[in-house]
MMTF fields as JSON, N, C-alpha, C and O atoms, coordinates in Angstrom:
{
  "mmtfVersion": "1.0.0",
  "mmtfProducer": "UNKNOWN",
  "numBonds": 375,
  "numAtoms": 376,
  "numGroups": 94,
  "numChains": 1,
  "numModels": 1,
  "chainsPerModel": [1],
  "groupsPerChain": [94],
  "chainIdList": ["A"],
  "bondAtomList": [4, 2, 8, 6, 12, 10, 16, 14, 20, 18, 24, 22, 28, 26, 32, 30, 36, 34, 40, 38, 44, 42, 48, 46, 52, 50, 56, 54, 60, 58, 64, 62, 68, 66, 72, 70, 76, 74, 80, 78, 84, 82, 88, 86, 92, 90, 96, 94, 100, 98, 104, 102, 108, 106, 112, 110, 116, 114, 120, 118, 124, 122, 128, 126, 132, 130, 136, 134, 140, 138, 144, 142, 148, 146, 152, 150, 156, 154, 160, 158, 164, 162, 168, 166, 172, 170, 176, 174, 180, 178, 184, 182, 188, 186, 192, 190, 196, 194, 200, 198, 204, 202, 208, 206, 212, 210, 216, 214, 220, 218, 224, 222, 228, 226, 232, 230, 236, 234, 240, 238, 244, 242, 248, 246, 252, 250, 256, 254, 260, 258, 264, 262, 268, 266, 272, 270, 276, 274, 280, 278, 284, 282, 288, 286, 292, 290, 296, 294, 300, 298, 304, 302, 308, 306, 312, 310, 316, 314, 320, 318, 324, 322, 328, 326, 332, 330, 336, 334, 340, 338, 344, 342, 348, 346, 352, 350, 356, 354, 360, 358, 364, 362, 368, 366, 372, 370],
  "bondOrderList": [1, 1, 1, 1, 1, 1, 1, 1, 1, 1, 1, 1, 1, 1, 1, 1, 1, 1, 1, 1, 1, 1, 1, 1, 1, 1, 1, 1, 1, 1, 1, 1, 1, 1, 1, 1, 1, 1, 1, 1, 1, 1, 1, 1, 1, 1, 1, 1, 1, 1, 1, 1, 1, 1, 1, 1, 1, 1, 1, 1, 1, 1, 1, 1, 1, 1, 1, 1, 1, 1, 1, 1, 1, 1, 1, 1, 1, 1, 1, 1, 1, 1, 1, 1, 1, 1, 1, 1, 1, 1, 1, 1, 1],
  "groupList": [{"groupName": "UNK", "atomNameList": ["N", "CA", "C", "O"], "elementList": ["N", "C", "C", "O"], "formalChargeList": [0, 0, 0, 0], "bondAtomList": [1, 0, 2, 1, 3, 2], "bondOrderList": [1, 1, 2], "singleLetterCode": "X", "chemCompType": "L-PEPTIDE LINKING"}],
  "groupTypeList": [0, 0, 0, 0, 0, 0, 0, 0, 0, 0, 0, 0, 0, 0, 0, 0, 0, 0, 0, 0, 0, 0, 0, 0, 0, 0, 0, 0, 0, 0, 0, 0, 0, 0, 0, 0, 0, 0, 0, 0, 0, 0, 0, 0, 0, 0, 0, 0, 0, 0, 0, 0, 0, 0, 0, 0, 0, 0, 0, 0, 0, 0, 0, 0, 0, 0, 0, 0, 0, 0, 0, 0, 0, 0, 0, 0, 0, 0, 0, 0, 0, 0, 0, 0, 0, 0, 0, 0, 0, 0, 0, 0, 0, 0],
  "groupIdList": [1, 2, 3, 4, 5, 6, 7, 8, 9, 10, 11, 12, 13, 14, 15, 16, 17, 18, 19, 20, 21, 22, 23, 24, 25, 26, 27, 28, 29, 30, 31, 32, 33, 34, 35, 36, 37, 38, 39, 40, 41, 42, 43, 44, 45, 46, 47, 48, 49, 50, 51, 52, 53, 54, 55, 56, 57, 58, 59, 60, 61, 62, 63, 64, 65, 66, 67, 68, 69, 70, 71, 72, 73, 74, 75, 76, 77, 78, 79, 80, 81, 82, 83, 84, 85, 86, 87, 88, 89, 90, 91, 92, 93, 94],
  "secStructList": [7, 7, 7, 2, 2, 2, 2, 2, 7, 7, 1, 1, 2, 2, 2, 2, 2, 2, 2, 2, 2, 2, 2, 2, 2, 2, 2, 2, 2, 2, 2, 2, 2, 2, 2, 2, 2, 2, 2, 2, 6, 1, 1, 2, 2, 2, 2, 2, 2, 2, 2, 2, 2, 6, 6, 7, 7, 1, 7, 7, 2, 2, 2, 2, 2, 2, 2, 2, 2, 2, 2, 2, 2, 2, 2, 7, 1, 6, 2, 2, 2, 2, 2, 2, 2, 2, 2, 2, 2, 2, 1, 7, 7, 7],
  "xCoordList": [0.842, 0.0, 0.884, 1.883, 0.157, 1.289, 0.52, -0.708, 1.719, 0.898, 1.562, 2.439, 0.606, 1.173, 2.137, 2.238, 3.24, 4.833, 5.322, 6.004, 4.864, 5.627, 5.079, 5.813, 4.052, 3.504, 4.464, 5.421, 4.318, 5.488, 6.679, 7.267, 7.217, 8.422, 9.06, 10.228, 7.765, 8.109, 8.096, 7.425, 9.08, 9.471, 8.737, 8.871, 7.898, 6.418, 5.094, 4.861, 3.949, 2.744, 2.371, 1.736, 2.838, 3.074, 3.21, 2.233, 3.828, 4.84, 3.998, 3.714, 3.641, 2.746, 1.811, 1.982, 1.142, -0.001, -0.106, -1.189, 1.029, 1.516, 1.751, 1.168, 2.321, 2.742, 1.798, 1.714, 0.437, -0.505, -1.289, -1.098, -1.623, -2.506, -2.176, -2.982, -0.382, 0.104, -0.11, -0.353, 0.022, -0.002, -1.266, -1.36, -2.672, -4.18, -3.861, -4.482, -3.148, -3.297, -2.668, -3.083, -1.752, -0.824, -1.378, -1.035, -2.424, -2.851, -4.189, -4.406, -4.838, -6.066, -5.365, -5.872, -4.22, -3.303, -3.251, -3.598, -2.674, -2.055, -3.42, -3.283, -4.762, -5.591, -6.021, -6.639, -5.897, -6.102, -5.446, -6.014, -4.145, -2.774, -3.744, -4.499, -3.701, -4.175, -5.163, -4.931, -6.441, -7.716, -7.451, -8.217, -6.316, -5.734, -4.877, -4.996, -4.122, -3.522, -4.529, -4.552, -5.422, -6.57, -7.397, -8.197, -7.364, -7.787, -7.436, -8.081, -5.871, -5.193, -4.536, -3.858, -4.749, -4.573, -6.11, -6.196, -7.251, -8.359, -8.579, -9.535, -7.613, -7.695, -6.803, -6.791, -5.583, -4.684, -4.887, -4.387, -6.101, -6.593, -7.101, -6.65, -7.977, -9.126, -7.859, -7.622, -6.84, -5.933, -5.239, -5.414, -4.789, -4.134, -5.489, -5.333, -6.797, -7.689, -7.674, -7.846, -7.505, -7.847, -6.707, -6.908, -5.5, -4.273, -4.169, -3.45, -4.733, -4.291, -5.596, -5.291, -6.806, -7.81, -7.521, -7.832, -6.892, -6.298, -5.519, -5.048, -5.106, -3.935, -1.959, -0.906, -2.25, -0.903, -0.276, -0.707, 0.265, 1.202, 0.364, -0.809, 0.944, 0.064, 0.598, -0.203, 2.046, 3.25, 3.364, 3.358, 3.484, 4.138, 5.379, 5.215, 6.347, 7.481, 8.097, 8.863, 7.591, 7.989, 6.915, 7.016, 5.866, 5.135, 5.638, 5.816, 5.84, 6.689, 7.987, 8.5, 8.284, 9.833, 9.777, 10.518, 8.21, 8.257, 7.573, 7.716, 6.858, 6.213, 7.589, 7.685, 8.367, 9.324, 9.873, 9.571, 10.779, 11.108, 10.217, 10.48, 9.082, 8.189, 8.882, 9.488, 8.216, 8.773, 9.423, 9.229, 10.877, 12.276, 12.597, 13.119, 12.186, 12.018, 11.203, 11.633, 10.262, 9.471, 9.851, 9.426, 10.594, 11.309, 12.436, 12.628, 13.401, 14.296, 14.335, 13.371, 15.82, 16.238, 14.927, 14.262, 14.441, 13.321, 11.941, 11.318, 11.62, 10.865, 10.641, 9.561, 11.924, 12.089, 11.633, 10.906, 11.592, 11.586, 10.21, 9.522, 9.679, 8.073, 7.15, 6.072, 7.778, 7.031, 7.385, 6.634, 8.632, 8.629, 7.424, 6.909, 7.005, 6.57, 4.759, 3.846, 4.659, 3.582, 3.259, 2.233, 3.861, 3.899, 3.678, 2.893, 4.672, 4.156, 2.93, 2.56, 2.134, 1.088, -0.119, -1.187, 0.164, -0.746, -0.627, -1.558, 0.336, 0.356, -0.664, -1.165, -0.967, -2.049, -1.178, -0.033, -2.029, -1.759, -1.515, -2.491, 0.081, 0.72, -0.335, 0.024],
  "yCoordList": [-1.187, 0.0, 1.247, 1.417, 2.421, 3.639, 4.284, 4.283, 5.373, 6.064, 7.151, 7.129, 8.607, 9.837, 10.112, 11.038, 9.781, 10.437, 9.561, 9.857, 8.084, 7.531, 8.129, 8.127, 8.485, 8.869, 10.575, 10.719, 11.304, 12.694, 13.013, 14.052, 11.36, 12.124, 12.508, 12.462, 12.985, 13.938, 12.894, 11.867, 13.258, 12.261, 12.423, 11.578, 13.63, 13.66, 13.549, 14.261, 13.053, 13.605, 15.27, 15.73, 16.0, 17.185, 17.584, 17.955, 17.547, 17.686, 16.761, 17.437, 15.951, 14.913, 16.322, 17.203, 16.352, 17.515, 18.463, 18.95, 19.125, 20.237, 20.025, 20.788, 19.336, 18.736, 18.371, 18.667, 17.47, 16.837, 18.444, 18.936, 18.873, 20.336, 21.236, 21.856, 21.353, 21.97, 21.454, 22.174, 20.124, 19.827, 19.368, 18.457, 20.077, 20.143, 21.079, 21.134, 22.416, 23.656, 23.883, 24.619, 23.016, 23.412, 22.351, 22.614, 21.009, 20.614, 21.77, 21.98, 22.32, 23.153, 24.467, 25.092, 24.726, 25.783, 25.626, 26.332, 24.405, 23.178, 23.517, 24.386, 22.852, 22.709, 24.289, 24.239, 25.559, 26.841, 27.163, 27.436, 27.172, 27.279, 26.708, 27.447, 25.015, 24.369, 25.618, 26.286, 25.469, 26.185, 27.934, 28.395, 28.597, 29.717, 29.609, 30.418, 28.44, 28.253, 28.173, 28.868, 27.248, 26.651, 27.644, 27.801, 28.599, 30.134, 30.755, 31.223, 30.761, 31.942, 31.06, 31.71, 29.62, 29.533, 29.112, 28.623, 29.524, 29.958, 31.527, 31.908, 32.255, 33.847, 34.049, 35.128, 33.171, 33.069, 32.8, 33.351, 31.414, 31.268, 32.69, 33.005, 33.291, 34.619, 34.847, 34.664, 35.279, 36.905, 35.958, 36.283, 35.274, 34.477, 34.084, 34.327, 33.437, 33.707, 35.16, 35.383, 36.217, 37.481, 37.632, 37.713, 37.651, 38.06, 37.292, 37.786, 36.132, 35.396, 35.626, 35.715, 35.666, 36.523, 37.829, 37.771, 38.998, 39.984, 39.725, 40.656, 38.279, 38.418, 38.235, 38.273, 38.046, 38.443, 36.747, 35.648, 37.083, 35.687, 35.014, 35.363, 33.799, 33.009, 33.578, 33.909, 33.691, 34.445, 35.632, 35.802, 36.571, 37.88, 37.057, 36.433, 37.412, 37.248, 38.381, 38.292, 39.606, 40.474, 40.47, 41.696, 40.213, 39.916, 38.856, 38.834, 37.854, 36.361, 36.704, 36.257, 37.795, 38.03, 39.017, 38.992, 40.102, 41.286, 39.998, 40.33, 38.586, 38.047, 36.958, 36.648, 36.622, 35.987, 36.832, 36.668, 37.914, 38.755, 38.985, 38.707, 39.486, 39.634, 38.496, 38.599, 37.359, 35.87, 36.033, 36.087, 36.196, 36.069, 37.227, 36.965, 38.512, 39.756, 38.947, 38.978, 38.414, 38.126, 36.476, 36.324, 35.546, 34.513, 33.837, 32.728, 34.704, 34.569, 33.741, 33.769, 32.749, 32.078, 31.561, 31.952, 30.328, 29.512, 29.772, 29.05, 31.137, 31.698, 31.876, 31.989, 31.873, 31.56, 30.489, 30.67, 29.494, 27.907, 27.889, 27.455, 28.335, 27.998, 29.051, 28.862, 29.856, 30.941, 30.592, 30.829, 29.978, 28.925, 27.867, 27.553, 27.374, 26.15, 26.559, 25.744, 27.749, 28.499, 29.104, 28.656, 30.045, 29.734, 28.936, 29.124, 27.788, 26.622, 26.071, 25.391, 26.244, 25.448, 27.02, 26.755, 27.87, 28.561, 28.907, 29.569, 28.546, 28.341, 28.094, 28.614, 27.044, 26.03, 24.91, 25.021, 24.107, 23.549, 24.02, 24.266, 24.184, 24.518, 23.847, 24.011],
  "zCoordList": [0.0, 0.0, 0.0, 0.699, -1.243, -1.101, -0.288, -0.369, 1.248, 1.737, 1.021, 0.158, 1.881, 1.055, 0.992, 0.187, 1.493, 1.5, 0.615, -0.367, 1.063, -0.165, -1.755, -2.743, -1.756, -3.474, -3.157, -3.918, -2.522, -2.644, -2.645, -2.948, -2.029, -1.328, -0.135, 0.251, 0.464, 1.398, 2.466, 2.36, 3.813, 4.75, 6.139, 7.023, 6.297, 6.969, 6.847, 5.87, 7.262, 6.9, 6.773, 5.824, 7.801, 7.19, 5.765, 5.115, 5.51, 4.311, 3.43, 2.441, 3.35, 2.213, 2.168, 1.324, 2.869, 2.642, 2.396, 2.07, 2.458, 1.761, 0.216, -0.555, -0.132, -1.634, -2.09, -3.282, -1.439, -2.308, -2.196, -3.309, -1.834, -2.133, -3.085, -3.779, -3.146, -3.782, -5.276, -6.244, -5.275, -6.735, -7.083, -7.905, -6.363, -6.853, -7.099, -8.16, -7.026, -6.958, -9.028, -9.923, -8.99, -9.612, -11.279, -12.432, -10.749, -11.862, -11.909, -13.103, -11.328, -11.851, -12.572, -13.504, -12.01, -12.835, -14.423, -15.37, -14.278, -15.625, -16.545, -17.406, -16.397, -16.602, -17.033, -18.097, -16.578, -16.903, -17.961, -19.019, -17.802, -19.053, -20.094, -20.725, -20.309, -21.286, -22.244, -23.251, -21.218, -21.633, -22.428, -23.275, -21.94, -22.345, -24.103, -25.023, -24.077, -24.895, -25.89, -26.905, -25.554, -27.332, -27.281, -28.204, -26.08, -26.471, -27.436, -28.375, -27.082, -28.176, -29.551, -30.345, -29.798, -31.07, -31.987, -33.113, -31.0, -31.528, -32.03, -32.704, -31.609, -32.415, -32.958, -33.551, -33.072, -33.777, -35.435, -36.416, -35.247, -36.257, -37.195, -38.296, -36.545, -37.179, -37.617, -38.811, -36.742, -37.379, -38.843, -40.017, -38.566, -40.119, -41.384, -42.581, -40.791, -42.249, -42.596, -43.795, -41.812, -42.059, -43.203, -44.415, -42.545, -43.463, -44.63, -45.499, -44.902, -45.708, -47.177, -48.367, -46.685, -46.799, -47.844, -49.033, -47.237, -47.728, -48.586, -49.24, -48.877, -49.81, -49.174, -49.81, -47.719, -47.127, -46.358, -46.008, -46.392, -45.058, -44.378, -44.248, -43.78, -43.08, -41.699, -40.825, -41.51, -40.246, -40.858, -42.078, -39.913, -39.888, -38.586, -37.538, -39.233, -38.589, -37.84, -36.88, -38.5, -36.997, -36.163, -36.098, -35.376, -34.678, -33.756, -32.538, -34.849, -33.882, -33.012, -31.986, -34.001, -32.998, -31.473, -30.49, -31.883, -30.875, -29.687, -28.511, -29.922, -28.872, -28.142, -26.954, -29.078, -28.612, -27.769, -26.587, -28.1, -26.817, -25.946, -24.776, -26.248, -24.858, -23.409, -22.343, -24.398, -23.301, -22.495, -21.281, -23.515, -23.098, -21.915, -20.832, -22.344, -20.857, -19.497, -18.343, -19.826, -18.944, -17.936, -16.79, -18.579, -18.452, -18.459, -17.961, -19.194, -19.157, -20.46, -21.225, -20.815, -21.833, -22.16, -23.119, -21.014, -21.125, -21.83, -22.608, -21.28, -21.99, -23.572, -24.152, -24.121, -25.906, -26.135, -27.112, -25.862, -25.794, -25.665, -26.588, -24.56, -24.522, -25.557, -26.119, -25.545, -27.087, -28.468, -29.414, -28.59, -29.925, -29.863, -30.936, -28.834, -28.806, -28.83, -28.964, -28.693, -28.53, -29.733, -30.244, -30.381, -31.664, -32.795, -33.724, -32.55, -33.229, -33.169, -34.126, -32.124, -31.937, -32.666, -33.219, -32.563, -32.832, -34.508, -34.967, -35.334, -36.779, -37.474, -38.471, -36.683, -37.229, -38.582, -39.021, -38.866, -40.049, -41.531, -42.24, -42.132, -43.144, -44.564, -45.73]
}
């Protein structure tokens, strides 16, 4: 049988309970992010039929670059990494 420390880690019951709360806290977080993301490559979509629509790009690449820095101010290196990856997902299908 796992008790809570053995499933955390942690080497008190204290401490189990702290960690198991924390990481309800942190999957309903998870779960928010998610819901935010298929937000914004749901208006991601509009703005690219629009442009493409008009006649223009599927990427504006200076846009990609002023949001990549955004990240990167706001996160540091890592932050590039997850706004590439954010990006990518908000492309949509080539």
């Amino acid at each position: 049988m796992t008790t809570a420390t053995d499933a955390t880690g942690a080497h008190t019951p204290e401490a189990a309970g702290v960690i198991t709360g924390a990481r309800e806290r942190i999957d309903a977080l998870d779960d928010r992010i998610i819901g935010l993301i298929q937000e914004r490559m749901a208006v991601s979509a509009v703005i690219q039929d629009a442009r493409i629509a008009s006649g223009g790009r599927r990427v504006n690449l200076s846009r990609e670059t002023a949001v990549l820095g955004h990240y990167r101010e706001a996160l540091g290196k890592p932050g590039t990494a997850l706004a590439m990856t954010l990006l990518e997902l908000c492309r949509g299908r080539v």
